[in-house]
C-alpha positions, 0 to 999 in steps of 0.5 A, a space after each residue: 500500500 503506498 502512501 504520500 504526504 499531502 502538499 501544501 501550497 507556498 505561502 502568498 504575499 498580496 494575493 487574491 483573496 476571497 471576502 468570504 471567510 467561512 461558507 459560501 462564497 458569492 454574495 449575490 443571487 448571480 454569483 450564487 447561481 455561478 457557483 450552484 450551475 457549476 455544482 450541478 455538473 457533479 463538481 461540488 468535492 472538486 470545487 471543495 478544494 479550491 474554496 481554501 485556495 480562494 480563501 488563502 489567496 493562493 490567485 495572484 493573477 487574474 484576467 477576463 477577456 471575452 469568453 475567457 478567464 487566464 489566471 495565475 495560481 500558486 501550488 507547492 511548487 516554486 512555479 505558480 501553475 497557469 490556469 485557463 477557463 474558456 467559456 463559449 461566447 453567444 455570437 453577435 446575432 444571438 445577443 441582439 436577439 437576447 437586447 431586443 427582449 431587454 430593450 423591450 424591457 423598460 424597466 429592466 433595460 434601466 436596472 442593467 444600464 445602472 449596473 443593477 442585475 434583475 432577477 428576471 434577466 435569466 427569463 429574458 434569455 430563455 424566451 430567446 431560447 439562450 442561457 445566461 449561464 454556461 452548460 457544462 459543454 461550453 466550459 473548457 479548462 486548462 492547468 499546468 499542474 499534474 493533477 488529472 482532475 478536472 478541475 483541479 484546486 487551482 481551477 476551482 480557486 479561480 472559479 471561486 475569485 470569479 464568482 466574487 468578481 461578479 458580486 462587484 461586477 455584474 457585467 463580466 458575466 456578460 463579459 464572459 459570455 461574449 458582450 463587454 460592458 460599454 457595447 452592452 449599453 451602446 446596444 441597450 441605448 440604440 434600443 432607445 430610440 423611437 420604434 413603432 406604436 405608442 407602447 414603444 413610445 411610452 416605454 423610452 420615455 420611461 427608460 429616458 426618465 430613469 436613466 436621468 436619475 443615474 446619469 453623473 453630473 459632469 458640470 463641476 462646481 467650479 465651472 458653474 459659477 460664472 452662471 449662478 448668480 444669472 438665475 434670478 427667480 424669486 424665492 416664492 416660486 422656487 420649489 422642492 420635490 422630495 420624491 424616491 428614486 426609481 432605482 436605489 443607489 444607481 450611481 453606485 450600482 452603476 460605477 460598482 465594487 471599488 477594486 480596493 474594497 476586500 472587506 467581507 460585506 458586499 460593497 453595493 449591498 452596504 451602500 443600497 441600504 444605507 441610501 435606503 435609510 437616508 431616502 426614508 429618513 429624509 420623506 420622514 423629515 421633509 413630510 413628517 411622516 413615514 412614506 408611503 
């Protein structure tokens, strides 16, 4: 009967390490839906083993591109084994069909183009007969380690980091299926304009006045100032409205996770709340009553 002495990995120095500190790993419903889709391929003892090595930040390098994940991982050996995870893109014609149902969308449409991921997004896919998440077939993975398991702990440390990314990211899983952020918008915006029927007119408005609330202002102070003093309204006809906003925190949803933010809590979450206290507490103050 043979036997060896279990490896342990080369301590890290400033590697990439998971929030997550016991338990699950991902914070939000489509991270947890990442990890649970890859479980459901029969991998959850082989992913076990990869959750210390996340955990430890065994992951020093790390890099999305299109329908591909390269990364960096350090085992026992001197060397840092080299990672791949290929995912297979949607082609171009198949994420028009998927953003004319989102367009379609008004609501939705806003929520995404504010960084906000709908939990409806994965219907969407579906009556396009697509799937936001990648099926077993559509995965391949690389490492350099000897081990023959597939995946191995290194590939599943970097499924792990990837799935926490995406807790400050939503758009690198559309990102990883084909689309980056900025052609995702482009498209969505396109959809904006005037199509046929009033229904088509009606949803557009309602994208332009939500996406008004999360636009940034990019007038600084500074250079307002040469034209404050111009507006000469009376005081009697200057007016307030105090009114909640249609999406919660979507400037922050929008900009997302800071890259430095490693803290447990979700980055996003914390700051949804906490501009959900001060909107409550200020209806509270403005009307002295609780909204409605």
């Amino acid at each position: 009967m043979s036997w060896y002495r279990p490896s342990r990995p080369r301590k890290v120095k400033d590697g990439i390490r998971a929030r997550s500190r016991r338990g699950k790993i991902g914070s939000t419903w489509w991270s947890e839906r990442w990890i649970s889709t890859l479980e459901s391929f029969g991998w959850d003892n082989r992913l076990e083993r990869g959750r210390s090595y996340a955990r430890k930040g065994q992951v020093i390098e790390f890099k999305l591109s299109s329908g591909q994940v390269e990364a960096k991982v350090q085992g026992s050996r001197s060397k840092p084994y080299s990672v791949s995870i290929k995912v297979k893109p949607l082609s171009m014609e198949q994420w028009e069909k998927v953003l004319d149902v989102i367009g379609s969308q008004a609501l939705f449409a806003a929520k995404l183009l504010a960084g906000e991921m709908p939990h409806e997004v994965e219907d969407l896919f579906k009556s396009s007969n697509l799937t936001l998440f990648p099926s077993e077939e559509e995965i391949q993975t690389q490492c350099s380690c000897p081990d023959y398991a597939n995946p191995c702990k290194h590939i599943a440390a970097v499924y792990y980091i990837l799935a926490e990314e995406f807790d400050r990211d939503p758009f690198m899983i559309f990102h990883l299926r084909g689309i980056s952020k900025e052609t995702m918008m482009t498209r969505l915006r396109e959809r904006r304009a005037p199509q046929a029927g009033e229904r088509g007119s009606s949803n557009i408005k309602l994208l332009e006045m939500i996406e008004q609330e999360i636009e940034l202002d990019q007038t600084s102070l500074k250079d307002s100032l040469h034209v404050f003093w111009k507006v000469r309204k009376p005081l009697d006809q200057f007016s307030v409205s105090i009114t909640e906003p249609r999406v919660t925190a979507a400037i922050i949803k929008r900009l997302g996770e800071p890259p430095s933010w490693r803290e447990p809590e979700d980055f996003v979450k914390l700051m949804e709340n906490l501009c959900e206290t001060i909107t409550r507490r200020s209806l509270e103050t403005a009307y002295q009553r609780a909204p409605e």
